[in-house]
N, C-alpha and C positions, 0 to 999 in steps of 0.2 A: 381501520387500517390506515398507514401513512406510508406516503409517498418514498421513493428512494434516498431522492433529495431530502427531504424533512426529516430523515434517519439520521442520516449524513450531518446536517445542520445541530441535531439534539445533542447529540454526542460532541458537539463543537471539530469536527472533522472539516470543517470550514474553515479552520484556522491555520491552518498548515499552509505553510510558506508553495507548495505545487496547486493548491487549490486556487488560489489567484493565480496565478500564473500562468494557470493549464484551464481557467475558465471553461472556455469553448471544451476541451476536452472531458471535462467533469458535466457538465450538461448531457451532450452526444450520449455518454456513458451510461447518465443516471436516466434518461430516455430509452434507449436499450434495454437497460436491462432491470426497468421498473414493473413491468410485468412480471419479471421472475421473482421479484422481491417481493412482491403482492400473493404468488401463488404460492411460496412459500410460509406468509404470513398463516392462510387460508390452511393450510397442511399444517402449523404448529403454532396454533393460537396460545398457547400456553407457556411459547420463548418470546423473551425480549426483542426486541429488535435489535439491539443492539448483537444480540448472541446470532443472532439471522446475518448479521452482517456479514461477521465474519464468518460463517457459513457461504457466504456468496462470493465475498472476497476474494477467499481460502482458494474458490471456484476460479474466481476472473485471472487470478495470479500463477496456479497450474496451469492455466491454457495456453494465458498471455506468454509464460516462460517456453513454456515446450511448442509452441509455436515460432516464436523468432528461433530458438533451437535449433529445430528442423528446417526453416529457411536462413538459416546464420550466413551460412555462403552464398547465397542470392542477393542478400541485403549490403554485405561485402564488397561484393564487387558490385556491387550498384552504386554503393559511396564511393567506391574507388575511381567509377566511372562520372560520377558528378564533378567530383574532386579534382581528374582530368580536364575536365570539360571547362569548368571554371574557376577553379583554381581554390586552393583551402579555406582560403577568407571569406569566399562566397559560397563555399560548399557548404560552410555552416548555415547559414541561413535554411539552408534543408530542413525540415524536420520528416524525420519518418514516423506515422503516424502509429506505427507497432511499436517503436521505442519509447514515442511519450506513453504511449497506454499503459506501458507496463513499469515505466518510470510512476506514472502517475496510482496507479492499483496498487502498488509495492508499498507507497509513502502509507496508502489509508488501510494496506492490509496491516501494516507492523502496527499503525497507531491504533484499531483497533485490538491488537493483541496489548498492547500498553495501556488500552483504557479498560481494558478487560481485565486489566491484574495477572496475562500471563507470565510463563518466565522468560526474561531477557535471553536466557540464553537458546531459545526455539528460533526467536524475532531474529535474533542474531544470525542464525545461520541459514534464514531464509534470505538474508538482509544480501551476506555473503554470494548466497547462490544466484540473485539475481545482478549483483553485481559482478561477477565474473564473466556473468550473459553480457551486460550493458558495457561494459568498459572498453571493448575494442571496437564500439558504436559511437561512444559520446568522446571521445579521447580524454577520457577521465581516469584517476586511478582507483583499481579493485577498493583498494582502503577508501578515498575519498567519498563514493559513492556510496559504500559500508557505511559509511559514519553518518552521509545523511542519511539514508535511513533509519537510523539508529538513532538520530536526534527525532524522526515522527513519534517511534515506538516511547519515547523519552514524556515529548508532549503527553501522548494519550497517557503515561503514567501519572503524570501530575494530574491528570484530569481523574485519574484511578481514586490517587490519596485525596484529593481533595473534598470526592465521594466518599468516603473511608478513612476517617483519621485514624492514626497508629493507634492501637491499643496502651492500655496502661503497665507497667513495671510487671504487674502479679497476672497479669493479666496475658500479657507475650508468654510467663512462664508457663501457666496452665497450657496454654494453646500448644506450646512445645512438649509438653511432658505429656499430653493427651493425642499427641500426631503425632 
């Protein structure tokens, strides 16, 4: 069995531009919730870890979303009330630790769906739905936000092909004519 962390690491999900960044927050996480990723293993010895990730991810990203969701107007007028208090420039320095979390789950849910070989266009409108959560928190736009996203799900693709080079000419054909 391995660790959360060391899932995380194999897959090169350590590379992603929120993983440095979000340090401390990717540790906390991978501490959290290394036990579940362990009882999981234990329950389906016979998936990858990799596949187990995004099983758990799939998890952290439902919760994390419809959690700030359901406190969207507390969180709101909490920044509203910082932002008062000291004014925008120093509001930012705030971080809310339910916006990094799900900023930061979001990057390694889509990149395991891109290292996984799924299709872009699932990544995409999970990408979509958690940015239209996170935009009127980070004063970012819906689209901005999208896009990173959409550059993690991108990474973990090259990580995909790189596992999997393209098939040959006669070879794409078969595969098409036989699916």
């Amino acid at each position: 069995m391995i660790e959360l962390r060391e899932a995380l690491n194999d897959i090169k999900a350590d590379t992603l531009s929120i993983a440095a960044t979000h340090q401390e927050a990717l540790n906390n996480l991978c501490e959290r919730e290394n036990l579940l990723f362990a009882r999981a293993q234990e329950n389906k010895p016979d998936h990858a870890p990799s596949g187990l990730l995004l099983g758990l991810f799939t998890k952290l990203n439902v919760e994390a979303l419809s959690s700030l969701n359901a406190h969207l107007n507390q969180v709101q007028a909490m920044q509203s009330a910082i932002e008062q208090q000291v004014g925008s420039e120093h509001a930012r320095a705030f971080k809310l630790p339910v916006v990094e979390e799900l900023m930061l789950v979001t990057h390694i849910w889509v990149y395991i769906q891109g290292y996984l070989g799924m299709d872009f266009s699932l990544a995409n409108d999970h990408a979509l739905q958690t940015s239209e959560t996170l935009s009127p928190l980070t004063q970012k736009s819906i689209d901005d936000l999208r896009i990173a996203f959409n550059q993690s799900y991108y990474q973990g693709f090259r990580e995909f092909e790189s596992k999997n080079p393209p098939s040959s000419g006669w070879e794409r054909w078969f595969e098409k004519w036989f699916n």
